[in-house]
PATOR-489005 format. One record per residue: x, y, z of N, C-alpha, C in turn; residue in three letters. Coordinates in steps of 0.02 Angstrom, whole numbers, plus 50000, padded with zeros to 5 digits. Example, Ala and Ser with C-alpha at 12.3 -4.5 7.8 and 13.67 -1.06 7.14 Angstrom:
506604971650390506154977550390506604983550390ALA
506424988850354506844994750357506455000250394SER
END
This chain:
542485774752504542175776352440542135783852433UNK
542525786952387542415792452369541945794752333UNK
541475800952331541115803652279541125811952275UNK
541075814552214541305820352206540705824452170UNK
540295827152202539835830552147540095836552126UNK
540115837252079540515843752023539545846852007UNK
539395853352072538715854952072538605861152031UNK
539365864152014539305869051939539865871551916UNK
539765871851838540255873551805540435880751792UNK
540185884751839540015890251821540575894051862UNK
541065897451862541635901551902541745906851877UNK
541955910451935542305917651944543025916651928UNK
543195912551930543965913451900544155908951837UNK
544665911551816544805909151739545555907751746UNK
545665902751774546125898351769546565891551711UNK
547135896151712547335895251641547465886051638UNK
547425883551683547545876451684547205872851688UNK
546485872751711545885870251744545635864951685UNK
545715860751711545165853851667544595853551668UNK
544075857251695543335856851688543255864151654UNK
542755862951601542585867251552542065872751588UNK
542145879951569541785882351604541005881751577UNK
540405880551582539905883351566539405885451603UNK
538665887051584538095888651620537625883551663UNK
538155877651677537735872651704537685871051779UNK
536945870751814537185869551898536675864351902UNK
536885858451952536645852651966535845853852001UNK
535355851951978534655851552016534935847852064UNK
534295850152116534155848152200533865839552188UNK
533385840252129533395833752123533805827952095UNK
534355829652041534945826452017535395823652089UNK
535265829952131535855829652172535475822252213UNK
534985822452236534515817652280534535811252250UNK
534555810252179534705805652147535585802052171UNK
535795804352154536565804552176536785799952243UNK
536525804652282536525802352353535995795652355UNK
535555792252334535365786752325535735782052297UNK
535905784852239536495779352204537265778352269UNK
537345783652305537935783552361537765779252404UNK
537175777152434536925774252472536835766252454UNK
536625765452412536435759452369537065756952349UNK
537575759652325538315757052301538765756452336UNK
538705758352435539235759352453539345750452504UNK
539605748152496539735742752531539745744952627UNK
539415740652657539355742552740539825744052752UNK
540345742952760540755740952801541425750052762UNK
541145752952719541515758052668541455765852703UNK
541895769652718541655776052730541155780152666UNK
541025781252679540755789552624540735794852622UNK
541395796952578541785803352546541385807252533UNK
540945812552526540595815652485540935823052476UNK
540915824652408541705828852411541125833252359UNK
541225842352379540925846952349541475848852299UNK
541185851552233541835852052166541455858452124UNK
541815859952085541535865452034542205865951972UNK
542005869251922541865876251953541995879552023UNK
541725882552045541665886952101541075885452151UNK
541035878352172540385876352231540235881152266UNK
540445886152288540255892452335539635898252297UNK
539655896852235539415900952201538585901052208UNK
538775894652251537975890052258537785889252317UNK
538085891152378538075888452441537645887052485UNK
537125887452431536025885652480536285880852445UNK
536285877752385536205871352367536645867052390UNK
537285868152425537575864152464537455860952513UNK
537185867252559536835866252615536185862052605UNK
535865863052560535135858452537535465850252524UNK
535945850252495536295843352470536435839752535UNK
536805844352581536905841452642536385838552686UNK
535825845052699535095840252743534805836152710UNK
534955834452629534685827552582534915821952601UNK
535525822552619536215816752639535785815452713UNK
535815819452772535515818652806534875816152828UNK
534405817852775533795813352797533645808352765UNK
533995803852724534185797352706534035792252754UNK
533585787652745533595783952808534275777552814UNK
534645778152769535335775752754535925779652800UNK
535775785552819536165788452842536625788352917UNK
537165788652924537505786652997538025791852987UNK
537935796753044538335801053062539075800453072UNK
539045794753090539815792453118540225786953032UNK
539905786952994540135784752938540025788252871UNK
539945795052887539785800452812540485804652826UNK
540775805952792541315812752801540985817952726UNK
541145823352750541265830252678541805833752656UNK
541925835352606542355839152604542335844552546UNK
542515849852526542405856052469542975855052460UNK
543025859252400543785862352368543335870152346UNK
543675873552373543385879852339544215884852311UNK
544055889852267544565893652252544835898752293UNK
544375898952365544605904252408544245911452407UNK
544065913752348543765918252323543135921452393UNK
542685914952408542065916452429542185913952492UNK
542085918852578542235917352640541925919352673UNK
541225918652721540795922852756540925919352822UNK
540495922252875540455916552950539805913352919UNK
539445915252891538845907352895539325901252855UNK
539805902252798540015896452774540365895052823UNK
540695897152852541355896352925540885890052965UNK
540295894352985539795889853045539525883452998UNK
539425884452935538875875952902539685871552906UNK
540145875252880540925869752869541035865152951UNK
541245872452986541255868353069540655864753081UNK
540065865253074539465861253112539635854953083UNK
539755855253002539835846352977540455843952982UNK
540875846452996541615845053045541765841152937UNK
541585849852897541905848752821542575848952821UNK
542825844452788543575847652762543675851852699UNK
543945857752722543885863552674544645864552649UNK
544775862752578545235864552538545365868652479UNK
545635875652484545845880052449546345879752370UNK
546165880552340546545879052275546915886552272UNK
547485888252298547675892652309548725890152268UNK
548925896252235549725894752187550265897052237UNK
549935902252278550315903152334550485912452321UNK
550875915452340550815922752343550615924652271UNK
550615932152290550295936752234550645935252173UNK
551455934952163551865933652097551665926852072UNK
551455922352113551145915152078550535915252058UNK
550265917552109549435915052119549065919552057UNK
549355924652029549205929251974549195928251900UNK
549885921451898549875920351856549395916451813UNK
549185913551849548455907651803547995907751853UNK
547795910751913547185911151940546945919151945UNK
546745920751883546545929251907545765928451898UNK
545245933051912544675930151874544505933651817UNK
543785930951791543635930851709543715937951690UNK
543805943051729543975950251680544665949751658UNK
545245945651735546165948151709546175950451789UNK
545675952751815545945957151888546305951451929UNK
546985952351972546795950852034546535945752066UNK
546725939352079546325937952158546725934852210UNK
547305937552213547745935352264547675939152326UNK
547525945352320547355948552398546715945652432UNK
546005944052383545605941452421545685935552440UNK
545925930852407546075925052434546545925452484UNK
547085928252472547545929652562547155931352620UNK
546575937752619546095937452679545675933552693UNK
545425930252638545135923452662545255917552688UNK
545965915552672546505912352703546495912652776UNK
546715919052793546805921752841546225921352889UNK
545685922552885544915923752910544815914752930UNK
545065912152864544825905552859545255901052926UNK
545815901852923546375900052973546135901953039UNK
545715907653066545745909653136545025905853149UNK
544535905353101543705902653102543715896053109UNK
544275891053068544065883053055544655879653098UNK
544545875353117544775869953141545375868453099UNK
545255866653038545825865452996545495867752918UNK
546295870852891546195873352823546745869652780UNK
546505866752713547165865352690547125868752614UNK
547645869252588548025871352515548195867652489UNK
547985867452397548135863552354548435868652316UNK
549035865952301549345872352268549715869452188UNK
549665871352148549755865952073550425870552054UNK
550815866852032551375871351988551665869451921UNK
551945873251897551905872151813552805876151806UNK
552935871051744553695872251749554155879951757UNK
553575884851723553765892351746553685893551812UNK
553525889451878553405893951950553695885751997UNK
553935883151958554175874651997554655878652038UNK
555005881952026555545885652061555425890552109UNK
554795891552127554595895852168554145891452219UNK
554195885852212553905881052266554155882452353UNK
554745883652348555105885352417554695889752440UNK
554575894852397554325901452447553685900552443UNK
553245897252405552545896752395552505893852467UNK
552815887952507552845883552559552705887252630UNK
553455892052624553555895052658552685901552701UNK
552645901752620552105910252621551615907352649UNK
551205898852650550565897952661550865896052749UNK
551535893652761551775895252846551525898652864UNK
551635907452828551845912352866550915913552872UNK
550135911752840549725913352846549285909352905UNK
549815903552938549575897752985549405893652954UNK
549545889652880549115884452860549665878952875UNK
549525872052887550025867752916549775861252870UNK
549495861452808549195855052784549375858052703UNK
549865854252679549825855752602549895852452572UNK
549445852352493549595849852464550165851752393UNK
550555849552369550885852352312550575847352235UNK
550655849152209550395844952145550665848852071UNK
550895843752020551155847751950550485848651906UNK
550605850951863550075852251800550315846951773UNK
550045841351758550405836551740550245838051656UNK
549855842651632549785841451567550095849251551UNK
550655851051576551125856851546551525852151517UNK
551985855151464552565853151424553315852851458UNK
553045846051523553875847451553554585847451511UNK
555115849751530555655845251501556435843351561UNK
556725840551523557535839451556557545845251621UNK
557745850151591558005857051637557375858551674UNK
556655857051692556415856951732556255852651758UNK
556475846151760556685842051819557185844851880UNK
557585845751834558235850051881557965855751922UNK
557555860051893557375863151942556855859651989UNK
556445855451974555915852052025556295849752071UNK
557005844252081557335842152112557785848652179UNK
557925851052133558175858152186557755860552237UNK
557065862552194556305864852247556405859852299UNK
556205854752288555995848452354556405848952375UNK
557335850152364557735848052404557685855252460UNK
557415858252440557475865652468556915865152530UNK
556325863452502555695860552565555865856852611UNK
556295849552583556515846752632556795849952697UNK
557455852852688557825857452718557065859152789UNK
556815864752740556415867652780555975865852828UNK
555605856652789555345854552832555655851252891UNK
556215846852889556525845852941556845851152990UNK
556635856252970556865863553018556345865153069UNK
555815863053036555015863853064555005859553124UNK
555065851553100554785847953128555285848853199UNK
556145847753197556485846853241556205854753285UNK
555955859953275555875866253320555415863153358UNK
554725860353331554225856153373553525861853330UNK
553795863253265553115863853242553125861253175UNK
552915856353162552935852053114552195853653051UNK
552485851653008552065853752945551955847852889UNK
551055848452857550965842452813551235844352762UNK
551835843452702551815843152650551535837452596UNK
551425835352567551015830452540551465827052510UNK
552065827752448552345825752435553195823052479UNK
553125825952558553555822952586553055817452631UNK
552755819252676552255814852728552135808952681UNK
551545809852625551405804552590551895800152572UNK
552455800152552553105797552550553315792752597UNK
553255796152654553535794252713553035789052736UNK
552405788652728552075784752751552095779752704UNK
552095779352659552235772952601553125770752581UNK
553415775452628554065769852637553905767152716UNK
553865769652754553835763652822552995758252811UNK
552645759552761552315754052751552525749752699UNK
553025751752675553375745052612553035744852557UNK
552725751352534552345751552474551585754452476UNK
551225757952431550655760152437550185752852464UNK
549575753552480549245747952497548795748452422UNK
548305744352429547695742552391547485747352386UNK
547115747752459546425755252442546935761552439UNK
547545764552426547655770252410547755769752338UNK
547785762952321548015764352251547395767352205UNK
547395769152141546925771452111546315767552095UNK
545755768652112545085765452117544595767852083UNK
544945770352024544335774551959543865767151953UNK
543315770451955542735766651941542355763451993UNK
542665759852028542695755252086542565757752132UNK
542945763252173542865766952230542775773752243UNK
542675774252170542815784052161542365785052095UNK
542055789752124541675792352089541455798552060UNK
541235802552001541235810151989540595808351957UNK
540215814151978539705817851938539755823851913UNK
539505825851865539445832451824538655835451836UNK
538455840051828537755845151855537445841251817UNK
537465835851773536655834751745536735827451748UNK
537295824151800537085817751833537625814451768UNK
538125816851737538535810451702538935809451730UNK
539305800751729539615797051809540245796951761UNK
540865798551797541595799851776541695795351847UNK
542565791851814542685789351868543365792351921UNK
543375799351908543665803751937543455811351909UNK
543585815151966543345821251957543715825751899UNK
544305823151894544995826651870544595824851770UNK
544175820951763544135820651700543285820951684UNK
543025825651720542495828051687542355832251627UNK
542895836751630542965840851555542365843251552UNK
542015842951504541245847951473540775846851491UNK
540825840851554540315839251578539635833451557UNK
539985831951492539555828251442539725820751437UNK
539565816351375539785809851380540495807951359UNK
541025811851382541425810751345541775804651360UNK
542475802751331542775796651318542795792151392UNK
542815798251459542875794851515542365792351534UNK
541495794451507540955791851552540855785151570UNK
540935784651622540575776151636539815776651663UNK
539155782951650538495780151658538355789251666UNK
537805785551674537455794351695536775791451761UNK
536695796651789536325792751852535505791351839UNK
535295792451783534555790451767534645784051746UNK
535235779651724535465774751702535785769351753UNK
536355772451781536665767051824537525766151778UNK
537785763951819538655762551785538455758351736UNK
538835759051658538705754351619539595750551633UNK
539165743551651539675739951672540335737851635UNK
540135737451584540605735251511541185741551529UNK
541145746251529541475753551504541915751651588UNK
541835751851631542095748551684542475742751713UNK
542535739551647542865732351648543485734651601UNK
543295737851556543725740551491544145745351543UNK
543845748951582544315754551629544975749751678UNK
544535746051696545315741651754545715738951710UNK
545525735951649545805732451622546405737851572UNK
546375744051567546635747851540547185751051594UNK
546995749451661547285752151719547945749051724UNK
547665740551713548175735351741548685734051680UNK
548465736251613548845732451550549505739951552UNK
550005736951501550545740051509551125741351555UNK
551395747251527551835749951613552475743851606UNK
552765741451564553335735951552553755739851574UNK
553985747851580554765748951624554585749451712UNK
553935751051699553695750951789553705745451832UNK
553635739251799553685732551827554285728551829UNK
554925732051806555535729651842555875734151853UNK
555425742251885555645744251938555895744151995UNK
556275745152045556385744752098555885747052155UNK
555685753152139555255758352161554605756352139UNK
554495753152118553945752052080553135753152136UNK
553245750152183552885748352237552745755152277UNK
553155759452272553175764652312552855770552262UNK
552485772652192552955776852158551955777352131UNK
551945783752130551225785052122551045781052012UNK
551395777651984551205774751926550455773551923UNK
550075771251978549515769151979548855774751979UNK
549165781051946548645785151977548215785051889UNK
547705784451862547715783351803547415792451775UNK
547215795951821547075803851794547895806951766UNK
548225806551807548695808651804549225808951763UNK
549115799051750549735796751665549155798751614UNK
548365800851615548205803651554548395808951543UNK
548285812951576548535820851560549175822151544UNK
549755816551583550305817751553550655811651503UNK
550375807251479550305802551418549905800451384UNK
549275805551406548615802751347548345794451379UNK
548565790251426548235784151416548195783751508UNK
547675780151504547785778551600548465775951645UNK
548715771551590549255765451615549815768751607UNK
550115772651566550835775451524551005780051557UNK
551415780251603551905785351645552465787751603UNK
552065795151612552705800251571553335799951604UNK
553715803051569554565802151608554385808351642UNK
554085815051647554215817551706553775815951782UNK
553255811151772552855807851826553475801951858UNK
553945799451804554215796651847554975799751872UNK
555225805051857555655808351867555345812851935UNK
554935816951938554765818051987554485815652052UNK
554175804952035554155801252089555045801752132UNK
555265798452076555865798052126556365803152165UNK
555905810252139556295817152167555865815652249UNK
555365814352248554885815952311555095809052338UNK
555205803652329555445796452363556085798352398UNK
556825802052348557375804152386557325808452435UNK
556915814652451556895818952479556545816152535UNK
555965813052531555735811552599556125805352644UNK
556345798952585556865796352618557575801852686UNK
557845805252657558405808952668557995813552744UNK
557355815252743556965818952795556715815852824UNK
556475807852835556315803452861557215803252902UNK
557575799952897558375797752904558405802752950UNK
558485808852940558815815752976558225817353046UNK
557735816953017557115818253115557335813053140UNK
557285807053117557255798953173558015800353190UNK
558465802153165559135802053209559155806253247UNK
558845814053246558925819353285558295818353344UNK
557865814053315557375811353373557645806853423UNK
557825801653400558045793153419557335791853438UNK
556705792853380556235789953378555905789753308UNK
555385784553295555275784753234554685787453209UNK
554445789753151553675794353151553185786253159UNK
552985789053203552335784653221551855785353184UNK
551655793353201551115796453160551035793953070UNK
551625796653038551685791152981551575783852975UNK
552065780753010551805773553020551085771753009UNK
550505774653059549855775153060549565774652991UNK
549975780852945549735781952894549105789352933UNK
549325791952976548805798453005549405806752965UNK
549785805952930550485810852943550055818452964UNK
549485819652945549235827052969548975827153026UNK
549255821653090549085825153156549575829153174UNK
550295826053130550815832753149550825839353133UNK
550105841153090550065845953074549665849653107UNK
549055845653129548725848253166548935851353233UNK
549395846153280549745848153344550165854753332UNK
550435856253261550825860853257550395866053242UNK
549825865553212549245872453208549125874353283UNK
549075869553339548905873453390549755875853458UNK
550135873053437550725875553470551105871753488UNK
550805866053498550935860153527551695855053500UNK
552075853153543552745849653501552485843853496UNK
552795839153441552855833653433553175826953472UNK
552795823853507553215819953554553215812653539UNK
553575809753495553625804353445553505797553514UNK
553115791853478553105785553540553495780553491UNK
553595776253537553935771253495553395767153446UNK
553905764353411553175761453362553705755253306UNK
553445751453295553665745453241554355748053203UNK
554905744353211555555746353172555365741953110UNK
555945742253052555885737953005555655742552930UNK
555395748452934555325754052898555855751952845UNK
555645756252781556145756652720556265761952708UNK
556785763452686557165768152677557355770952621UNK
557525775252580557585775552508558395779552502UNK
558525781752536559125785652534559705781852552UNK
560525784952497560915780652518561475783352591UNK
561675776752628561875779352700561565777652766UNK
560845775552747560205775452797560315769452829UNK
560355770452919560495767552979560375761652978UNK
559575760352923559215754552928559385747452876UNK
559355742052888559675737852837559405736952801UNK
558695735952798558455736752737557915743152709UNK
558325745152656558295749752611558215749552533UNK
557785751352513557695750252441558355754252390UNK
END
């Protein structure tokens, strides 16, 4: 069970893409306490609990984090061994006390970072126009030698899709080994930037299988993730999208979104399913799955269908206005990231004569981790029968 408190809307940077509206709003200590009751009360036993810091700029706030956290903690609901955390911050804000509260709660800390100065300039400067690619590179940097693990979310938009190679490359060259890549899904793709999206990945690929066969292997998100949902024969259940159900967003004054990605102004808008003085209004939640599951007639005599992120419902809004309706470049770019990791899956297991286990698992960022500390990859054997997406591939069955 995921939950995401979005604890202010309030940021230092002015990011030309950003879906949450900026304003003057930050979540009370008591909203937040509220929250964490409803987390407790909603989460089925047997469910982890996500509790995921959001903004705006969460750093901007970082006593009230820390206060949110010993709230979580003295819950008499509470079990150490079944809570995880995690932030997204912009990078901006990096001290050793945040270094020491992140390591003590063993947080996962993710950077919304475009990648060097010629990217990262273009739509992340802050609210004057200055600059913030040098501070965020030393914080990077600071952040990489202090934490255990750092990862990058890095978004691209059809003007810098082509600069994905080196964006890859640059967060290498700072030690980060966990990335994520992700599109603006609500830019104005077209034709000729497919073509270039297809070129990028084919270009990562390359690189990543350069990585992995040296023995320092790297998470890309759109190859790993891939890879683990072709040798499992399709996404499962719980990865698929669980707006409402398993995932959850708050906004600073307690209104319940059923993802973070569509809080917008923070208010009741079209996505709310409740506000927490209230509780989920159930109706608005029945109307949500049922909007999830209806449609999608070229996706269901897909081939790919099973494999192919269609199910994410933030994602076909922003880039078709409706939860269910997959734009043609969501599905033009599934099958760029399905070929590529097929083709990089095919090329390690032959130059191995072993198969990713680690994938198999569905773990793909321990290879990243082993490669943050120096360590080679030493593949075990593990279940044949994997699918394959590429044409040529050793294995007989192949999609």
């Amino acid at each position: 069970m995921k939950y995401t408190l979005c604890i202010t809307q309030q940021c230092n940077l002015n990011c030309g893409y950003c879906y949450i509206e900026k304003k003057n709003a930050t979540m009370s200590l008591s909203t937040a306490a509220r929250i964490i009751d409803f987390i407790f009360s909603n989460t089925p036993p047997e469910e982890v609990i996500d509790i995921g810091f959001f903004g705006g700029e969460p750093l901007l706030h970082f006593d009230l984090i820390r206060d949110i956290t010993e709230t979580v903690k003295r819950n008499p609901r509470f079990d150490e061994y079944r809570v995880v955390y995690a932030m997204v911050t912009n990078g901006t804000i990096f001290r050793d006390e945040i270094a020491r509260f992140v390591g003590e709660n063993q947080m996962q800390w993710c950077v919304s970072c475009d990648g060097p100065a010629g990217v990262q300039d273009r739509y992340r400067c802050f609210a004057d126009g200055q600059s913030s690619s040098a501070l965020v590179e030393a914080n990077l940097r600071n952040a990489v030698q202090a934490l255990p693990s750092v990862l990058v979310n890095s978004v691209y938009r059809p003007d810098t899709v082509e600069c994905l190679p080196g964006v890859v490359e640059y967060f290498s060259s700072l030690g980060i080994r966990q990335m994520y890549v992700n599109a603006d899904y609500s830019a104005a793709w077209k034709k000729k930037d497919v073509a270039a999206l297809q070129s990028a990945f084919g270009k990562i690929g390359q690189w990543y299988i350069r990585q992995y066969l040296q023995g320092t292997p790297h998470f890309v998100s759109f190859i790993d993730t891939k890879i683990t949902v072709i040798l499992r024969g399709g996404y499962q259940p719980a990865e698929r999208c669980r707006m409402g159900r398993g995932e959850y967003a708050f906004s600073p004054e307690g209104v319940i979104y059923p993802c973070e990605r569509l809080i917008g102004a923070g208010d009741r808008n079209q996505h709310c399913i409740g506000h927490i003085s209230e509780g989920i209004h159930e109706e608005k939640i029945e109307n949500l799955v049922d909007s999830l599951r209806g449609g999608g007639e070229k996706c269901s005599i897909c081939s790919l269908k099973d494999y192919c992120m269609n199910w994410c419902g933030c994602s076909n809004f922003f880039s078709s206005g409706r939860y269910n309706r997959v734009s043609p470049f969501l599905c033009a770019s599934e099958q760029a990231a399905l070929r590529i990791a097929g083709e990089v899956l095919d090329r390690c297991e032959r130059e191995l004569g072993a198969p990713f286990v680690e994938h198999f698992a569905g773990s793909p960022d321990v290879n990243a981790a082993a490669g943050k500390r120096g360590e080679t990859c030493e593949p075990s054997p593990a279940p044949t029968g994997g699918i394959h997406v590429t044409p040529g591939s050793t294995r007989e069955n192949r999609v």
